[in-house]
C-alpha positions as CSV (number, residue, x, y, z in Angstrom):
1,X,-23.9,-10.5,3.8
2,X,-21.4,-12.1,6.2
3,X,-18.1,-12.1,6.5
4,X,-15.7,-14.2,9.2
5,X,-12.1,-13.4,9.7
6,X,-9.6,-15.7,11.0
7,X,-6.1,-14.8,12.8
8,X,-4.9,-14.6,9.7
9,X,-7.0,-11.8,8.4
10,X,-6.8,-9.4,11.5
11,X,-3.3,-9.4,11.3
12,X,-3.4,-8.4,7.3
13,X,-4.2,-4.5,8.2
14,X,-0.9,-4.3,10.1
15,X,1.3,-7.0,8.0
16,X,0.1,-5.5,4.6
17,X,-1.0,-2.2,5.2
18,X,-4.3,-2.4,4.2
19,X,-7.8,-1.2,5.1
20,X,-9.8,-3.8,6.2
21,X,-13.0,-2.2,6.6
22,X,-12.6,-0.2,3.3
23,X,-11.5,-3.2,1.2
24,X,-14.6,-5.6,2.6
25,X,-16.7,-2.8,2.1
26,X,-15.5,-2.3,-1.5
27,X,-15.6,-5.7,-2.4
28,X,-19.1,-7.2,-0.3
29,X,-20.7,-4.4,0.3
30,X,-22.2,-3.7,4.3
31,X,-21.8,-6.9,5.7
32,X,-21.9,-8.2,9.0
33,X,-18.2,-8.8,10.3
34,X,-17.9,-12.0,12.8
35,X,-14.7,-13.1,14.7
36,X,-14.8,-16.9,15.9
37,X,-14.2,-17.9,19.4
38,X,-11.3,-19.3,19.0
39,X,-9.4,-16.9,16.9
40,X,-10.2,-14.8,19.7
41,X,-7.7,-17.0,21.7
42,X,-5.4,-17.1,19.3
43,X,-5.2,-13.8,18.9
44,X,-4.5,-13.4,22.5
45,X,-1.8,-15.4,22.1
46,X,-0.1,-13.6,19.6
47,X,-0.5,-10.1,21.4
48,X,1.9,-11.4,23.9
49,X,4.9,-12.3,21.4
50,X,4.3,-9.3,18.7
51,X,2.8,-5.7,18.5
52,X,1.2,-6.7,15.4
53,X,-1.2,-9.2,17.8
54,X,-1.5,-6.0,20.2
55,X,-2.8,-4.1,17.0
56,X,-5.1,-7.2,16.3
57,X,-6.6,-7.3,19.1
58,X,-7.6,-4.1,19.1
59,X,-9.4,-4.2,15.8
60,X,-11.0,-7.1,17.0
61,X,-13.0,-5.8,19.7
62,X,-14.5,-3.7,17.1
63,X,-16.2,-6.9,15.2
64,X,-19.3,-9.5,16.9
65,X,-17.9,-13.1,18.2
66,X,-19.7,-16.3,17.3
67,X,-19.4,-18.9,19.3
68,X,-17.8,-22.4,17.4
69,X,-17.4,-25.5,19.5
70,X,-14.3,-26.5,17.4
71,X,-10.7,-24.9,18.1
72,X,-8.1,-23.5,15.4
73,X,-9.1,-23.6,11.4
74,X,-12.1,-26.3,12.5
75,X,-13.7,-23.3,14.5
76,X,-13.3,-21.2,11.6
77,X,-14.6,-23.9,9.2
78,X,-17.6,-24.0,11.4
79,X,-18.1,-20.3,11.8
80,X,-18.3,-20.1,8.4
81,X,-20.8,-22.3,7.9
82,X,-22.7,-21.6,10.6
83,X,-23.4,-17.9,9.2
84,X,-23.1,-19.1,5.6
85,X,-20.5,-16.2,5.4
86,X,-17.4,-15.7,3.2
87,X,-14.8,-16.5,5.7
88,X,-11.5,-13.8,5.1
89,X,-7.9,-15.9,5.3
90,X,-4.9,-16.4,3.4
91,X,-4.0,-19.6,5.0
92,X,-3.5,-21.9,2.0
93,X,-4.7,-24.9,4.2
94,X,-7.3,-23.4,5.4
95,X,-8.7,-22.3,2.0
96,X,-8.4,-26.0,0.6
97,X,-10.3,-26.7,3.7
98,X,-12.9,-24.3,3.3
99,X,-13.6,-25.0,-0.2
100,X,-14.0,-28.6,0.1
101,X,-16.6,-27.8,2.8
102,X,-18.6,-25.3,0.6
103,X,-17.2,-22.1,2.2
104,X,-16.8,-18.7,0.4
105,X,-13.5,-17.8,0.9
106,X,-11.9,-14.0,0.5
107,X,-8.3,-13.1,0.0
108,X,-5.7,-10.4,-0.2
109,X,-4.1,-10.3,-3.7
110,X,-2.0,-7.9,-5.2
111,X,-2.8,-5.3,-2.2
112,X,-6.5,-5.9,-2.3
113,X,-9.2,-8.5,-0.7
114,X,-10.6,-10.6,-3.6
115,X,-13.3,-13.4,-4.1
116,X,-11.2,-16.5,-4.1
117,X,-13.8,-19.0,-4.2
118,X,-17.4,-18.5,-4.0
């Protein structure tokens, strides 16, 4: 199992407080947590205007980068294809995205990660 997180995700732990690890644990199972390229950026980015990007960041370094050729919610389109992972967002473009390109898509409902689409 493989799960990608976008900007949006990393930021849920500190916007939400929730437990990222323990809810995608509860939910997937052990699963391989991935961080595209260019979220990496875009985290970076953030970290300079808010303490919730610092915090981000952080938790980031903890999770494997894959390399995507495409910038922005493309990258993480392609990430999550590339791995055939559930990719973790609750960007509501992004999820229409996803879906129409076959992607499994995780959540935060109600407090909790949940299987959107799958």
């Amino acid at each position: 199992m493989r799960v990608v997180l976008d900007a949006n995700a990393l930021l849920m732990p500190f916007e939400f407080k929730i437990n990222l690890d323990l809810e995608l644990q509860r939910l997937v199972g052990n699963a391989e947590i991935f961080v595209p390229s260019c979220t990496v950026g875009e985290i970076d980015r953030i970290a300079k205007r808010r303490w919730e990007g610092k915090a981000a960041k952080q938790l980031m370094e903890k999770y494997r980068v894959v390399e995507v050729k495409s910038l922005g919610d493309d990258g993480v389109i392609e990430a999550g294809k590339k791995l055939n992972a559930y990719v973790v967002t609750n960007d509501r473009k992004l999820i229409e995205r996803l879906v129409k390109n076959g992607v499994k898509v995780i959540t935060l409902k109600n407090g909790h990660l949940v299987i959107e689409y799958e």
